[in-house]
PyMOL Python script that loads the backbone (N, CA, C, O; Angstrom):
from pymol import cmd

cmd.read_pdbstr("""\
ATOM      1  N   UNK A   1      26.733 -22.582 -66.950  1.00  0.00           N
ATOM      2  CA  UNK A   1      25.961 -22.018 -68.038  1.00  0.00           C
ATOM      3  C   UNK A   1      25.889 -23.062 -69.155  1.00  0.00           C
ATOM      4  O   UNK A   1      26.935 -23.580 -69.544  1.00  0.00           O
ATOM      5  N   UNK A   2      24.511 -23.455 -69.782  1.00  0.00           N
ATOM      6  CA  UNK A   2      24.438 -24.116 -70.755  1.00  0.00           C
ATOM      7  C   UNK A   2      25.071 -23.597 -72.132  1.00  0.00           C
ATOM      8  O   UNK A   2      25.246 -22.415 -72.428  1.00  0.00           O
ATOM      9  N   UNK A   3      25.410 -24.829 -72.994  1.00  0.00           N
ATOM     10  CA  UNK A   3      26.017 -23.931 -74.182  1.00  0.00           C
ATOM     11  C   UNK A   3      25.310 -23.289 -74.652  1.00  0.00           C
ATOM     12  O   UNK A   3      25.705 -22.160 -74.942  1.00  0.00           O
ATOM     13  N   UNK A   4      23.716 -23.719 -75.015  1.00  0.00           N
ATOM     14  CA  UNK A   4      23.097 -22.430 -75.776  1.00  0.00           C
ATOM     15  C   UNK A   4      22.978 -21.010 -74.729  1.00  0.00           C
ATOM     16  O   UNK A   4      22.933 -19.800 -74.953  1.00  0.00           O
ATOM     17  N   UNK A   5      22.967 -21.397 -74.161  1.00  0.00           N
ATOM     18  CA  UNK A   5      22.942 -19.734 -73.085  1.00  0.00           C
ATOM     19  C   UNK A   5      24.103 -19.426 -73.328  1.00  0.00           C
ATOM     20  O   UNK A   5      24.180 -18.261 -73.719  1.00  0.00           O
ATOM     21  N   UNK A   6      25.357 -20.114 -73.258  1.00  0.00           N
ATOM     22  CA  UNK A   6      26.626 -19.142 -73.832  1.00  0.00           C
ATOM     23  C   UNK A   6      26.581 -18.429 -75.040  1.00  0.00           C
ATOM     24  O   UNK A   6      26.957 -17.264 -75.166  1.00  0.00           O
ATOM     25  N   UNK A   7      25.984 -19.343 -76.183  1.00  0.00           N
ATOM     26  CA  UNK A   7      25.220 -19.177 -77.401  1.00  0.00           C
ATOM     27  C   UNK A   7      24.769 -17.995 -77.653  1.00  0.00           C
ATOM     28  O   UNK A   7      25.065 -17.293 -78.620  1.00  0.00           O
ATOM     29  N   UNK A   8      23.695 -17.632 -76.371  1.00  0.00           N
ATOM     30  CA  UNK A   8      22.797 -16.347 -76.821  1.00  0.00           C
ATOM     31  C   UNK A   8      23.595 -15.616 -76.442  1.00  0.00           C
ATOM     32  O   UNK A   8      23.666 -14.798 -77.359  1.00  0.00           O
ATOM     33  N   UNK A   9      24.366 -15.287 -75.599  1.00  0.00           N
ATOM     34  CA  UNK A   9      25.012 -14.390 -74.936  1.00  0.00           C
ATOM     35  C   UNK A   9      25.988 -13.581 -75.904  1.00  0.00           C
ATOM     36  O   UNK A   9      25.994 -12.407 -76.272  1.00  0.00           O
ATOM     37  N   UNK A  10      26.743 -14.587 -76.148  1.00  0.00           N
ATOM     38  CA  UNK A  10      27.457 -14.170 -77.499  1.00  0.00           C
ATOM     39  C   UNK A  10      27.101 -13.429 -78.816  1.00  0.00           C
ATOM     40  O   UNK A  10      27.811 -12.723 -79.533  1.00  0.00           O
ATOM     41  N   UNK A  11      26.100 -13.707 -78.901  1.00  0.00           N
ATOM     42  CA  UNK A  11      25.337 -13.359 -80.493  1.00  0.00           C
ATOM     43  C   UNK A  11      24.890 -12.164 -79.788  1.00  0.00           C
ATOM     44  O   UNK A  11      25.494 -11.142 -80.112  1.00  0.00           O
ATOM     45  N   UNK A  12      24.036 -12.047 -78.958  1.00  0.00           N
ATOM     46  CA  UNK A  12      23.769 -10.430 -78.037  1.00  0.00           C
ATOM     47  C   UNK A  12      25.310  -9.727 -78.108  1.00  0.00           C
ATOM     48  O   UNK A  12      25.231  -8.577 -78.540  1.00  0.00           O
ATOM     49  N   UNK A  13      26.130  -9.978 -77.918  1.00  0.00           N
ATOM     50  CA  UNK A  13      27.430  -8.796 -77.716  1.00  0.00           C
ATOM     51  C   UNK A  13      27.823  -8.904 -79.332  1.00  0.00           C
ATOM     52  O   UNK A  13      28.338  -7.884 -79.791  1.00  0.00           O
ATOM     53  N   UNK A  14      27.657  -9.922 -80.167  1.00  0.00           N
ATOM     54  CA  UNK A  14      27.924  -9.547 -81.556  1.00  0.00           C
ATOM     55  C   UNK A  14      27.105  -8.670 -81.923  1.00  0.00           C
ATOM     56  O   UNK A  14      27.495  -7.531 -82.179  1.00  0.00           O
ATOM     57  N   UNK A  15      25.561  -9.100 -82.040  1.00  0.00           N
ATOM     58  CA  UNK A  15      24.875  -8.213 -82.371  1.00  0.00           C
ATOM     59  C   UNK A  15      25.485  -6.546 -81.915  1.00  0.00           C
ATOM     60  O   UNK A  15      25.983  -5.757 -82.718  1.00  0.00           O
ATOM     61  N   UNK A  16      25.317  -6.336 -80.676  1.00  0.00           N
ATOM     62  CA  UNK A  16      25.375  -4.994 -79.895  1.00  0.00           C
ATOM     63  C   UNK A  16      26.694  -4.247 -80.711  1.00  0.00           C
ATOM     64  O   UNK A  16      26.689  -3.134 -81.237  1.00  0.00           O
ATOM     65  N   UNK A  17      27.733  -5.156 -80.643  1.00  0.00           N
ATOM     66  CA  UNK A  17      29.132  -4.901 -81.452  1.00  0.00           C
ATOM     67  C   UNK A  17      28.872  -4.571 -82.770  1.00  0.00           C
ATOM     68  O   UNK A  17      29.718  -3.936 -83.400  1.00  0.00           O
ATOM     69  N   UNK A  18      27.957  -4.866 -83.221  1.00  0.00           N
ATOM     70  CA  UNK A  18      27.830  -5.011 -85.102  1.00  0.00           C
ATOM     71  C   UNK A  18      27.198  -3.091 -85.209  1.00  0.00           C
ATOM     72  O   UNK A  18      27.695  -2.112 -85.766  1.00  0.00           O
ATOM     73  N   UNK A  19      25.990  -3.262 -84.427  1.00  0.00           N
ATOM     74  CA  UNK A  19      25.444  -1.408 -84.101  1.00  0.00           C
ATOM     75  C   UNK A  19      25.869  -0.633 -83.944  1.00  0.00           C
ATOM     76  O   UNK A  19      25.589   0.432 -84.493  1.00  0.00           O
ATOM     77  N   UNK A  20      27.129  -0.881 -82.760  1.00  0.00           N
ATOM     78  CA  UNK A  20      28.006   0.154 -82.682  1.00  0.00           C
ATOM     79  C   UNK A  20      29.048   0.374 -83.383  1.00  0.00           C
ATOM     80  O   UNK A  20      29.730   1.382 -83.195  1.00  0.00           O
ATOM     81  N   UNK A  21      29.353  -0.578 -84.350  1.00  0.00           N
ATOM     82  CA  UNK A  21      30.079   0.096 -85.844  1.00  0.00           C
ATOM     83  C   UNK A  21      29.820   0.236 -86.744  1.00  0.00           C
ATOM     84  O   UNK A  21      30.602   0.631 -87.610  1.00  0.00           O
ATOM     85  N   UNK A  22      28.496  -0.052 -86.953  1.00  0.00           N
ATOM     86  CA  UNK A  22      27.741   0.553 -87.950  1.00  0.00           C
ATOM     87  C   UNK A  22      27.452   2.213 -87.628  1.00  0.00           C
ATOM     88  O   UNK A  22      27.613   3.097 -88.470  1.00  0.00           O
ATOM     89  N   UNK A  23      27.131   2.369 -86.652  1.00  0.00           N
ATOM     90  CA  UNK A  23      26.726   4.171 -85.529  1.00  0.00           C
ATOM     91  C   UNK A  23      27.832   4.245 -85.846  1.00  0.00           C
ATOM     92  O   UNK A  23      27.923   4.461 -87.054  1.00  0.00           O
ATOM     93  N   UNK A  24      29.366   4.122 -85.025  1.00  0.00           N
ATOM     94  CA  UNK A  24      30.732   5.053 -85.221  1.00  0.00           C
ATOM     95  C   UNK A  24      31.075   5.136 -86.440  1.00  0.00           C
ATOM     96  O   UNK A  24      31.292   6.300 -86.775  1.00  0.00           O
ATOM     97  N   UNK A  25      31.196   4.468 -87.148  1.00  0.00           N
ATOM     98  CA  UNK A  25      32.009   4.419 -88.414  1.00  0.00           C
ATOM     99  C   UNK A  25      31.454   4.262 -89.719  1.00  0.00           C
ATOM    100  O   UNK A  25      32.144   4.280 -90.738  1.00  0.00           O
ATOM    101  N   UNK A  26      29.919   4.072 -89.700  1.00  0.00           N
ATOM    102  CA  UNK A  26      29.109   3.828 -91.055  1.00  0.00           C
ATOM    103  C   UNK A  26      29.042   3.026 -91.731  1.00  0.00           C
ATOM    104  O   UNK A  26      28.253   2.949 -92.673  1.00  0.00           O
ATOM    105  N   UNK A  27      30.154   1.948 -91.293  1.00  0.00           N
ATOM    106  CA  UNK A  27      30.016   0.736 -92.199  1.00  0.00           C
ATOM    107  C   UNK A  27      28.942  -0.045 -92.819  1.00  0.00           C
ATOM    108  O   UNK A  27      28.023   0.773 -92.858  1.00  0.00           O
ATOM    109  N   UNK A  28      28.643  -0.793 -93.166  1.00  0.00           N
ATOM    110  CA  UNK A  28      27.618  -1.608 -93.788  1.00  0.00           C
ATOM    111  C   UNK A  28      27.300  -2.699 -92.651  1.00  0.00           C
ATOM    112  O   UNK A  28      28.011  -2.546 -91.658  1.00  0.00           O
ATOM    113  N   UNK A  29      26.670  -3.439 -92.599  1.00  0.00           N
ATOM    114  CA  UNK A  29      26.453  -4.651 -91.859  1.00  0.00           C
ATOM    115  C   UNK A  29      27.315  -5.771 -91.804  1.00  0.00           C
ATOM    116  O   UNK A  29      27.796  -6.505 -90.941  1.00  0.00           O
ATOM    117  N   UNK A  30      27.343  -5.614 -93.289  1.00  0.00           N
ATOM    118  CA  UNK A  30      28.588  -7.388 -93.900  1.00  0.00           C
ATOM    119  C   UNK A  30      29.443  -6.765 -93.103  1.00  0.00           C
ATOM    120  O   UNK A  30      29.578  -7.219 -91.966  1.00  0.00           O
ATOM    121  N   UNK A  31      30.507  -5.143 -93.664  1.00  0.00           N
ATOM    122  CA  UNK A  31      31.644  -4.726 -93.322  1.00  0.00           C
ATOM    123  C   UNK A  31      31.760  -5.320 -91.880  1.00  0.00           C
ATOM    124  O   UNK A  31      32.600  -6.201 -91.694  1.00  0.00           O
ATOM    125  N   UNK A  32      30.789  -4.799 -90.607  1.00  0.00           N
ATOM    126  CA  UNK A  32      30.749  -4.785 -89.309  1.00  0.00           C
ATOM    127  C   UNK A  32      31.515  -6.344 -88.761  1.00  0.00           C
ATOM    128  O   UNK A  32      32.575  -6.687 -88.237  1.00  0.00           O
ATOM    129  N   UNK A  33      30.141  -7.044 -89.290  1.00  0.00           N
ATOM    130  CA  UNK A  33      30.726  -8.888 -89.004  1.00  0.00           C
ATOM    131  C   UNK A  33      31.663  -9.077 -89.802  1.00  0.00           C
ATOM    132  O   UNK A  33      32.153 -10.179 -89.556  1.00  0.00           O
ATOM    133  N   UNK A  34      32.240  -8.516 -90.742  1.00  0.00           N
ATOM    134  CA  UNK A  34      33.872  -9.278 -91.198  1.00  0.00           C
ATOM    135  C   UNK A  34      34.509  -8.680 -90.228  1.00  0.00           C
ATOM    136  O   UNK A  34      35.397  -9.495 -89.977  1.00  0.00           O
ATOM    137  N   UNK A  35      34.667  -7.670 -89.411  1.00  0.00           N
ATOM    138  CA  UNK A  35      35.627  -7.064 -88.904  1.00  0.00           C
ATOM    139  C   UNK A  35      35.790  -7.939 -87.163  1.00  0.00           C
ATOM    140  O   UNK A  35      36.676  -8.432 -86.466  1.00  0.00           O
ATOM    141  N   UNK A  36      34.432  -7.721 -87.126  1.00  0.00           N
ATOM    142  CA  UNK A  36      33.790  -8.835 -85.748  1.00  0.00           C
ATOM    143  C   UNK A  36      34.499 -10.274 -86.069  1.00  0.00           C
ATOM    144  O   UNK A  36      35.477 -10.782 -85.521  1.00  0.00           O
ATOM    145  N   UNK A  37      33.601 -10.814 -87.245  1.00  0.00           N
ATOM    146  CA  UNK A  37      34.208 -12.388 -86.757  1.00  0.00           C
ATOM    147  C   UNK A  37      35.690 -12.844 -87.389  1.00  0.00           C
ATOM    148  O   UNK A  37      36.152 -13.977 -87.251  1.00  0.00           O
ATOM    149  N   UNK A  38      36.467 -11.555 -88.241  1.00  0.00           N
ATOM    150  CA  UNK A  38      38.057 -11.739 -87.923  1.00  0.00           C
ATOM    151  C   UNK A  38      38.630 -11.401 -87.257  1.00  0.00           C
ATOM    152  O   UNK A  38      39.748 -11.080 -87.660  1.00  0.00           O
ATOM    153  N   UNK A  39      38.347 -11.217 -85.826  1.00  0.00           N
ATOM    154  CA  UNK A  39      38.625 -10.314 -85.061  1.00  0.00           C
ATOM    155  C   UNK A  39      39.609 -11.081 -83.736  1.00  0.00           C
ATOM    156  O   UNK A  39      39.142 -12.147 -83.334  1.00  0.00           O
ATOM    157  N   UNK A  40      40.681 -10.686 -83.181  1.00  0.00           N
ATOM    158  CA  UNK A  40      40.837 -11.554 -82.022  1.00  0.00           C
ATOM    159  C   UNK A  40      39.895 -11.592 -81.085  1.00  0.00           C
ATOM    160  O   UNK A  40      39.386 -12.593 -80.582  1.00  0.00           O
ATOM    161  N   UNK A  41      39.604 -10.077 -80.790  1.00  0.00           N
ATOM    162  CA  UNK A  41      38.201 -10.039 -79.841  1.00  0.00           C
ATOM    163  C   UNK A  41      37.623 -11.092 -79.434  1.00  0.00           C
ATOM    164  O   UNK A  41      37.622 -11.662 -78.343  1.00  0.00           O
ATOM    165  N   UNK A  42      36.824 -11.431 -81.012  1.00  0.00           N
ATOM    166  CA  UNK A  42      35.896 -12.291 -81.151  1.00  0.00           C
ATOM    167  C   UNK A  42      35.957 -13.780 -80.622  1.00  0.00           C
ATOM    168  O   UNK A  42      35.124 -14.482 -80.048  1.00  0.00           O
ATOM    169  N   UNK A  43      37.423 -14.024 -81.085  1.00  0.00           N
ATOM    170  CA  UNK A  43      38.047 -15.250 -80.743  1.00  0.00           C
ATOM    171  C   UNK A  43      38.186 -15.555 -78.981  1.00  0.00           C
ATOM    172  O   UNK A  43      37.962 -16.650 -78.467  1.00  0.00           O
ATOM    173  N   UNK A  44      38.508 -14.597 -78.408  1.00  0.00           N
ATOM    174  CA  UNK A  44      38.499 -14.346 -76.933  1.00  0.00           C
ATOM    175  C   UNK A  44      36.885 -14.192 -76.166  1.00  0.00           C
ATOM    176  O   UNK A  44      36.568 -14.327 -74.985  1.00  0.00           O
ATOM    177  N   UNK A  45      36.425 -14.004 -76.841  1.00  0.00           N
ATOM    178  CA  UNK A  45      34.804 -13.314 -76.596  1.00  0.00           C
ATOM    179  C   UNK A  45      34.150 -14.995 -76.484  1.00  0.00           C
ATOM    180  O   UNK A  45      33.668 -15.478 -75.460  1.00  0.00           O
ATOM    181  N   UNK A  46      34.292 -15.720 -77.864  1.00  0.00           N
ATOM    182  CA  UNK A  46      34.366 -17.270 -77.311  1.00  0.00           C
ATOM    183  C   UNK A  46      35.068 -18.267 -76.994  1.00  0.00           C
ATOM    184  O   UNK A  46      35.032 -19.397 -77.482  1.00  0.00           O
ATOM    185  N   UNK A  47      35.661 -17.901 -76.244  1.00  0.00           N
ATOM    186  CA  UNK A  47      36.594 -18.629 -75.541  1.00  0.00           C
ATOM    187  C   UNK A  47      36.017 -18.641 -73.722  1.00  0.00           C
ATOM    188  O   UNK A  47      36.654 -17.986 -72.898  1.00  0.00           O
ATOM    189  N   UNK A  48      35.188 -19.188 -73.443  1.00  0.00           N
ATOM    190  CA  UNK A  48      34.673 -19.306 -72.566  1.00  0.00           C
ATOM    191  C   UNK A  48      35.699 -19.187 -70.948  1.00  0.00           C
ATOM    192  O   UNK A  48      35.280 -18.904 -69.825  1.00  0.00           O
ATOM    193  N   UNK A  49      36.971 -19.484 -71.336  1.00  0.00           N
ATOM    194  CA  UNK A  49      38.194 -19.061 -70.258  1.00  0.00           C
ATOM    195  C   UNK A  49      38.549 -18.209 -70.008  1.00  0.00           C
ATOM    196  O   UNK A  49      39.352 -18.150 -69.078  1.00  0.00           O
ATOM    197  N   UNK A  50      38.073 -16.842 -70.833  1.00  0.00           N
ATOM    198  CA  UNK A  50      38.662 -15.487 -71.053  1.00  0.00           C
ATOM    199  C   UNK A  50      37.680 -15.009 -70.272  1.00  0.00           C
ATOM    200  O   UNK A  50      38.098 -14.051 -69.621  1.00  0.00           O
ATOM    201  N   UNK A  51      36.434 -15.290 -70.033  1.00  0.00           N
ATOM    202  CA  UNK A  51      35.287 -14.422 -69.362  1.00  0.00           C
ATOM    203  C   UNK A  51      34.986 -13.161 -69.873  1.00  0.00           C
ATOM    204  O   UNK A  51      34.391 -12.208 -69.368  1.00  0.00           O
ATOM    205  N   UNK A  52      35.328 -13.269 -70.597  1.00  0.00           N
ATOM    206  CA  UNK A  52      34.905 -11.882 -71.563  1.00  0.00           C
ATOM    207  C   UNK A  52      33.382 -11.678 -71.839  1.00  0.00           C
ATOM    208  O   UNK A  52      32.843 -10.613 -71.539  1.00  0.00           O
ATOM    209  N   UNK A  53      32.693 -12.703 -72.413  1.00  0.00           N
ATOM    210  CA  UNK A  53      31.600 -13.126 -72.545  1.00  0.00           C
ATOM    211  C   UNK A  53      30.784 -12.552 -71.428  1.00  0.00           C
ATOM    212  O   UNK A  53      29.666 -12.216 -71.818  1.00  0.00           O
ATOM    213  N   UNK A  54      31.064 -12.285 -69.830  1.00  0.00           N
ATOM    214  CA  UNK A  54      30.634 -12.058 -69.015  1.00  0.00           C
ATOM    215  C   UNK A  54      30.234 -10.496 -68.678  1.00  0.00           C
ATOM    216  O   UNK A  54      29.473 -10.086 -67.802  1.00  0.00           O
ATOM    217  N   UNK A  55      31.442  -9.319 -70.235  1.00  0.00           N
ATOM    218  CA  UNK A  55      31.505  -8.542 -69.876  1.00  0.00           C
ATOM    219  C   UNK A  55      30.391  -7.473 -70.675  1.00  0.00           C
ATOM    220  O   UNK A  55      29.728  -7.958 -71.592  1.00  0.00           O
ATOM    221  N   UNK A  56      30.201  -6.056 -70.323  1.00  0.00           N
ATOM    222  CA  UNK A  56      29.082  -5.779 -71.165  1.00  0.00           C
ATOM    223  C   UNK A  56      29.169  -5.732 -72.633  1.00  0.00           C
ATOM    224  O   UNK A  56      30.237  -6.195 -73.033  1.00  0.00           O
ATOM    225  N   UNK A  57      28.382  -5.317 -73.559  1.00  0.00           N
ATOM    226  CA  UNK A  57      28.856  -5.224 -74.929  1.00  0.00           C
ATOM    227  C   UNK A  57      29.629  -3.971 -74.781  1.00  0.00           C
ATOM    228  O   UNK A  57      30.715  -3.999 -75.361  1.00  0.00           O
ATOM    229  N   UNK A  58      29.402  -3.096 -74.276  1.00  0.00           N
ATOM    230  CA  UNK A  58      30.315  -1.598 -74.617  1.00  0.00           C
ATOM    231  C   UNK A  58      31.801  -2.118 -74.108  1.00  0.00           C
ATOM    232  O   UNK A  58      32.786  -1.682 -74.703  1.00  0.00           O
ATOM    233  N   UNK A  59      31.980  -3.097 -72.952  1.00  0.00           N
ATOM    234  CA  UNK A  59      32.927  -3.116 -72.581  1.00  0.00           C
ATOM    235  C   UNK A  59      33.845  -3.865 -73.834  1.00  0.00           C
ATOM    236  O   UNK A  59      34.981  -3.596 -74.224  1.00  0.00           O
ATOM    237  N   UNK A  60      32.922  -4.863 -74.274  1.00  0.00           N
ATOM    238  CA  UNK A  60      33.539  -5.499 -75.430  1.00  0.00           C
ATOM    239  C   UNK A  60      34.150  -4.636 -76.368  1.00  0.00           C
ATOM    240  O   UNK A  60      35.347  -4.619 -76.653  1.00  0.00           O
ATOM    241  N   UNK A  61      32.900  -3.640 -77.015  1.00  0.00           N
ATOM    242  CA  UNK A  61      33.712  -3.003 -78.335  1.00  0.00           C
ATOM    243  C   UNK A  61      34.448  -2.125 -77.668  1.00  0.00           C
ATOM    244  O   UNK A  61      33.739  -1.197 -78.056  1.00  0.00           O
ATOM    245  N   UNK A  62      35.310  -1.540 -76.952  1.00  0.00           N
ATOM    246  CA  UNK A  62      36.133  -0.741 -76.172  1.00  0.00           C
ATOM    247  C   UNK A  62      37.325  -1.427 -76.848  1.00  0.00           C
ATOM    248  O   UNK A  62      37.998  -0.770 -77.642  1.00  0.00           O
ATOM    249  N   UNK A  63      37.661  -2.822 -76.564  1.00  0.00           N
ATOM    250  CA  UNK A  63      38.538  -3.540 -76.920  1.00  0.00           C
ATOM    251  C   UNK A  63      38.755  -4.062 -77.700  1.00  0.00           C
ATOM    252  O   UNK A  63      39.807  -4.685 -77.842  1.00  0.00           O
ATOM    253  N   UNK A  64      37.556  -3.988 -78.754  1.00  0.00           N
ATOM    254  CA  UNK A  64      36.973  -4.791 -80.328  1.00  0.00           C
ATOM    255  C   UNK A  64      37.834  -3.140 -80.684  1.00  0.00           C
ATOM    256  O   UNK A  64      38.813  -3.328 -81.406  1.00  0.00           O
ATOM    257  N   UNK A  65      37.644  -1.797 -80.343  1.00  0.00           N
ATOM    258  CA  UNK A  65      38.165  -0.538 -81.055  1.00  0.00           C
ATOM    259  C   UNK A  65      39.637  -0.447 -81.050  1.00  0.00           C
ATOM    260  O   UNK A  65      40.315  -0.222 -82.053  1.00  0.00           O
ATOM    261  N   UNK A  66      40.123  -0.650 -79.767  1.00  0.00           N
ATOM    262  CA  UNK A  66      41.364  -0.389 -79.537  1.00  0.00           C
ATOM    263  C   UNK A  66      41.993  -1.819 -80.291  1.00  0.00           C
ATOM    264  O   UNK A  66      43.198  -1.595 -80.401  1.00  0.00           O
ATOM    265  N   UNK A  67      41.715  -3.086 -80.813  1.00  0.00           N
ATOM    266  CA  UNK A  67      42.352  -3.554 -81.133  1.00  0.00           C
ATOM    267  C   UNK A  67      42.525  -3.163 -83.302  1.00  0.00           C
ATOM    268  O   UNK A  67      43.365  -3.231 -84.200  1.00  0.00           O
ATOM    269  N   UNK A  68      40.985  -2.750 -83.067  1.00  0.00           N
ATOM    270  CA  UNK A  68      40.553  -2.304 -84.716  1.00  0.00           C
ATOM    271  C   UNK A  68      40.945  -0.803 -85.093  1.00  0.00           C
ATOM    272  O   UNK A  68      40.500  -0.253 -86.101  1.00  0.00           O
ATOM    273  N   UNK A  69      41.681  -0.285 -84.332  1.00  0.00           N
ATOM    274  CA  UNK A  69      42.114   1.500 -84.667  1.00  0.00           C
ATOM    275  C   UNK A  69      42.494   1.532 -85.721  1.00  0.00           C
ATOM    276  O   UNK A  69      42.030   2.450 -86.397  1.00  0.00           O
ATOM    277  N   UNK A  70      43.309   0.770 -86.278  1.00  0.00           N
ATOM    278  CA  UNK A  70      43.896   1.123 -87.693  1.00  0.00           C
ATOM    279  C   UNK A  70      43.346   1.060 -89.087  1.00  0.00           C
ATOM    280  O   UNK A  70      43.730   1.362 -90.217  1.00  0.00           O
ATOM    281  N   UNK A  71      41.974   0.390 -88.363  1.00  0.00           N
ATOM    282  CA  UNK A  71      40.778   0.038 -90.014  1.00  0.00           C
ATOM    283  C   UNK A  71      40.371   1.936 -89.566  1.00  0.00           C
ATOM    284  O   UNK A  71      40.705   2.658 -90.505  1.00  0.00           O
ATOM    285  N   UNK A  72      40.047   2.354 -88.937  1.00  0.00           N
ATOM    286  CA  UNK A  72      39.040   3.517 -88.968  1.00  0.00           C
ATOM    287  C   UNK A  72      39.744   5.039 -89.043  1.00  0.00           C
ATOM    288  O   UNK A  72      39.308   6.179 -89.206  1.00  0.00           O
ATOM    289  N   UNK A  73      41.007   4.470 -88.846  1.00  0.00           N
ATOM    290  CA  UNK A  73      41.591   5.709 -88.585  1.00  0.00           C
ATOM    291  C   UNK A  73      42.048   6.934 -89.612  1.00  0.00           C
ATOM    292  O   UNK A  73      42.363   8.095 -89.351  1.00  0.00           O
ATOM    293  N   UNK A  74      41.966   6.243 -90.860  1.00  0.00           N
ATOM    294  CA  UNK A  74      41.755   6.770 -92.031  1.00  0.00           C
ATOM    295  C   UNK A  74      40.675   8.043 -91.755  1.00  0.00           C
ATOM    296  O   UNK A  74      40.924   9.215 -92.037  1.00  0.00           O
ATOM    297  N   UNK A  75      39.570   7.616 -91.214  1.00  0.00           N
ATOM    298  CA  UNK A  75      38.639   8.262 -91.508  1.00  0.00           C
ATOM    299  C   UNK A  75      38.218   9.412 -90.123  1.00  0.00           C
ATOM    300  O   UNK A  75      37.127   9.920 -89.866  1.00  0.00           O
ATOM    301  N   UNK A  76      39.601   9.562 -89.379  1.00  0.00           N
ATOM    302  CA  UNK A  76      39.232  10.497 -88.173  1.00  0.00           C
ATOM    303  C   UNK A  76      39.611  12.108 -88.429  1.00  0.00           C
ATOM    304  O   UNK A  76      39.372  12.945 -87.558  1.00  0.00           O
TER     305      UNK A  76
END
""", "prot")
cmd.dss("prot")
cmd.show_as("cartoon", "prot")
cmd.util.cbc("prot")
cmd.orient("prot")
């Protein structure tokens, strides 16, 4: 895979990741990507060894949630 195709790939599961916490939790947009790009997730997501990248976006935020439970949980 070329880097920019890793490129797009990535920004597609950020993007997808950014929607679906904006939908669950209401956040704002900024909120979404601070939470995204401080995220280990994220860090694993490009890390091209992890193959994560390979996986769907839902599968991503599954694990973007379970690692982020304690930002939202306030609000369950």
């Amino acid at each position: 895979m070329k880097k920019s195709e890793f490129e797009y790939v990535v920004q597609f599961i950020v993007n997808q990741l950014t929607m679906f916490l904006i939908e669950d939790n209401g956040c704002s947009i900024i909120e979404a990507l601070d939470i995204i790009y401080n995220s280990r997730t994220y860090r694993l997501l490009r890390d091209k060894g992890t193959g994560l990248y390979l996986r769907s976006a839902a599968y991503v935020y599954e694990y973007l949630k379970k690692e982020t439970n304690t930002i939202f949980s306030d609000d369950l």
